[in-house]
C-alpha positions as CSV (number, residue, x, y, z in Angstrom):
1,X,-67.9,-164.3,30.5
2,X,-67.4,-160.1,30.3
3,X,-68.1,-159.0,26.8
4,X,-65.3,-158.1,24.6
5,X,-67.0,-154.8,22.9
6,X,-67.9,-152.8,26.1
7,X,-68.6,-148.9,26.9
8,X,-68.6,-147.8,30.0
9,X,-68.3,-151.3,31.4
10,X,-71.1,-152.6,29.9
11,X,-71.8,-154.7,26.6
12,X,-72.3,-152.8,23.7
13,X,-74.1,-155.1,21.4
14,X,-76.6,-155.4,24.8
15,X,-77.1,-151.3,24.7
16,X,-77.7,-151.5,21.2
17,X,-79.8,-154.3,20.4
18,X,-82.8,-153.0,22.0
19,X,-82.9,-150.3,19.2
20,X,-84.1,-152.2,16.2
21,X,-85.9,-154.6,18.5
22,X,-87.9,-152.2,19.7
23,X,-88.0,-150.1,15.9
24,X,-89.5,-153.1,14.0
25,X,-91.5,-154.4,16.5
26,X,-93.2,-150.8,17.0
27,X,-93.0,-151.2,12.7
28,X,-94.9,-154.3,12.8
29,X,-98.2,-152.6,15.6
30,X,-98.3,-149.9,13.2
31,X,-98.8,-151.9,9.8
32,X,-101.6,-153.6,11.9
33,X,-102.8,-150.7,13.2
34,X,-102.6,-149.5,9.1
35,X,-104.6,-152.5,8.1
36,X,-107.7,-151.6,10.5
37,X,-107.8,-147.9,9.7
38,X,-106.3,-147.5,6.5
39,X,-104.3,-144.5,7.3
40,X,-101.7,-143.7,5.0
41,X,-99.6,-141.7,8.1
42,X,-99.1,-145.2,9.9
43,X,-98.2,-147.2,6.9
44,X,-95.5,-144.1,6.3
45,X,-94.0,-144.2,9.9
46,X,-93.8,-147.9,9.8
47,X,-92.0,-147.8,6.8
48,X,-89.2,-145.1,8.3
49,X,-88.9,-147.5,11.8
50,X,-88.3,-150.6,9.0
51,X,-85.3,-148.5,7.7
52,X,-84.2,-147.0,11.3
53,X,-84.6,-150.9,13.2
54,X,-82.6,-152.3,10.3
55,X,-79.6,-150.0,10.2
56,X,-79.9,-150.7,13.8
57,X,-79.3,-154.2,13.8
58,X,-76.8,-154.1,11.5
59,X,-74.6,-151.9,13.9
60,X,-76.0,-154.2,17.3
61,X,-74.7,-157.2,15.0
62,X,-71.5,-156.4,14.5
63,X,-71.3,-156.2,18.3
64,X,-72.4,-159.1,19.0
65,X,-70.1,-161.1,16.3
66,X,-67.4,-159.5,18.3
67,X,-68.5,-160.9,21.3
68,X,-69.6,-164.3,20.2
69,X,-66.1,-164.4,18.7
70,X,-65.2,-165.2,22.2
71,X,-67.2,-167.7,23.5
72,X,-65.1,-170.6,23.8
73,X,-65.6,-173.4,21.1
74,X,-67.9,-176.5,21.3
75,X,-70.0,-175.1,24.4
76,X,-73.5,-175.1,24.4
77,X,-73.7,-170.7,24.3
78,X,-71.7,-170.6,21.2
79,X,-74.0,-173.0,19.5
80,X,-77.2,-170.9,21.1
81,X,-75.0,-167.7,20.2
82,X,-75.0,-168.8,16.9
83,X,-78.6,-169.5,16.5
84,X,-79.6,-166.1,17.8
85,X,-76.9,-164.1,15.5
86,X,-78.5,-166.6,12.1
87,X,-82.1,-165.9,13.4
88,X,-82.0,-161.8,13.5
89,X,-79.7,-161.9,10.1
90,X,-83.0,-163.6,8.7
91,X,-85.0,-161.2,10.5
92,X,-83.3,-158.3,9.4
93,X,-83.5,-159.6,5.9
94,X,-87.3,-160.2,6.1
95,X,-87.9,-156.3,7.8
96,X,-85.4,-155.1,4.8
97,X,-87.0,-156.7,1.8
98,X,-90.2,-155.4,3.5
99,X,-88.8,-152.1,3.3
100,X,-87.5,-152.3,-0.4
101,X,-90.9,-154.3,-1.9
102,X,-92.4,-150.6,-0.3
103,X,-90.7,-148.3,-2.6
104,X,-93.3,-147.9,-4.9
105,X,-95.5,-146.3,-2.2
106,X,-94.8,-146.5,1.6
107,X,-98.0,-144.8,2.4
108,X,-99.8,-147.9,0.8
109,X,-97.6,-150.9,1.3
110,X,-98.7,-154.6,-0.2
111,X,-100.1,-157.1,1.8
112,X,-97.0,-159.5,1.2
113,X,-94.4,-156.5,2.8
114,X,-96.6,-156.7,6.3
115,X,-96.9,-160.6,6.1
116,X,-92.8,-160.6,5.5
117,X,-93.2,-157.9,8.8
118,X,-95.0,-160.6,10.8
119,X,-92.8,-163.5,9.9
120,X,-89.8,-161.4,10.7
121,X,-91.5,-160.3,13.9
122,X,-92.0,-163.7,14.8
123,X,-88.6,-164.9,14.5
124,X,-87.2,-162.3,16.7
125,X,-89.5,-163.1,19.6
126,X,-87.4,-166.9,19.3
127,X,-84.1,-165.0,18.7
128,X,-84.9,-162.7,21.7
129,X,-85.4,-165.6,23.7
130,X,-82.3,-167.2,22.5
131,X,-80.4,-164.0,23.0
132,X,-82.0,-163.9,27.0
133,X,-80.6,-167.3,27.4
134,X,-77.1,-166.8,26.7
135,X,-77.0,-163.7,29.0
136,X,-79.1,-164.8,31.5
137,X,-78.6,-168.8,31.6
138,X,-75.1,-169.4,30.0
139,X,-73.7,-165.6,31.3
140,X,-72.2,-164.5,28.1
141,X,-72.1,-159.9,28.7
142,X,-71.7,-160.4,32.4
143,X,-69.0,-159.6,34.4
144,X,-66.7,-162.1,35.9
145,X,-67.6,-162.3,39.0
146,X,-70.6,-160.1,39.2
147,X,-72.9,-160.5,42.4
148,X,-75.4,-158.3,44.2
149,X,-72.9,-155.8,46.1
150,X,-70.6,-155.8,43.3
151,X,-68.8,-152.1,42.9
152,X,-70.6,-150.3,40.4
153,X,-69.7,-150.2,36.4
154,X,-67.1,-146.6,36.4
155,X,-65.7,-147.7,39.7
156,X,-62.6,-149.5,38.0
157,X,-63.1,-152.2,40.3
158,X,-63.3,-155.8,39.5
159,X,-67.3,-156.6,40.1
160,X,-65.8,-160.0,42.1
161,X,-64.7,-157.4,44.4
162,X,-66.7,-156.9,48.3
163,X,-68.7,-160.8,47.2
164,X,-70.8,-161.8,50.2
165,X,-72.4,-165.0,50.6
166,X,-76.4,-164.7,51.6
């Protein structure tokens, strides 16, 4: 099932989402790294990839609502689409009321804004997983009829296009 929000011929939300994955995951090593050393520099960059990865979600999401918009009803990838999209709205929530509880002082954060880190961080390793199965088990981004030789992304050909059996 080809993705409805594409640039380029590829899924946008796909392009995207590896942004704040990667943003509040990196967050999360840092306020570890912040809890060994105690140095105020990693507690302050943490705190500016909590505030990047969640504005980044929140722009990957809408993508991804667009696409699981299509995903025909009562299969199993819009229930596991549905999961994944509820699971990183909770995870965004966690990283952003993280961020906010560090107003007072970023460069010293409280011990409950890292353990809301790692519970968020947790969550998106599950809705990661989830988000790999509908791609790479149920196909939901990929292009009808893709295979191995299909014509490449700008060609303007259909990818079912040149399909040779192995």
């Amino acid at each position: 099932m080809e993705a409805k929000a594409r640039l380029f011929g590829h899924p946008v939300h796909q392009m995207l989402v590896v942004f704040p994955l990667g943003l509040l995951a990196t967050s999360f090593f840092f306020d570890v790294a912040y809890l060994i050393v105690h140095r105020s520099e990693l507690a302050v960059v943490s705190d500016w990839m909590i505030f990047a990865g969640v504005i980044g979600a929140v722009i990957a999401a809408v993508f991804g609502l667009i696409d699981w918009l299509y995903i025909p009803r009562r299969t199993r990838a819009k229930k596991v689409g549905f999961w994944h999209g509820l699971g990183n709205i909770i995870v965004a929530g966690l990283f952003a009321a993280s961020w906010f509880l560090r107003r007072p002082d970023p460069a010293d954060p409280a011990i409950l804004t890292i353990i809301l880190s790692a519970i968020g961080m947790g969550i998106a390793l599950i809705t990661s997983w989830l988000g790999g199965e509908l791609v790479d088990r149920y196909g939901v981004g990929v292009a009808d009829g893709a295979h191995l030789d299909a014509p490449g992304s700008l060609s303007g050909r259909p990818a079912s296009e040149n399909r040779v059996t192995y």
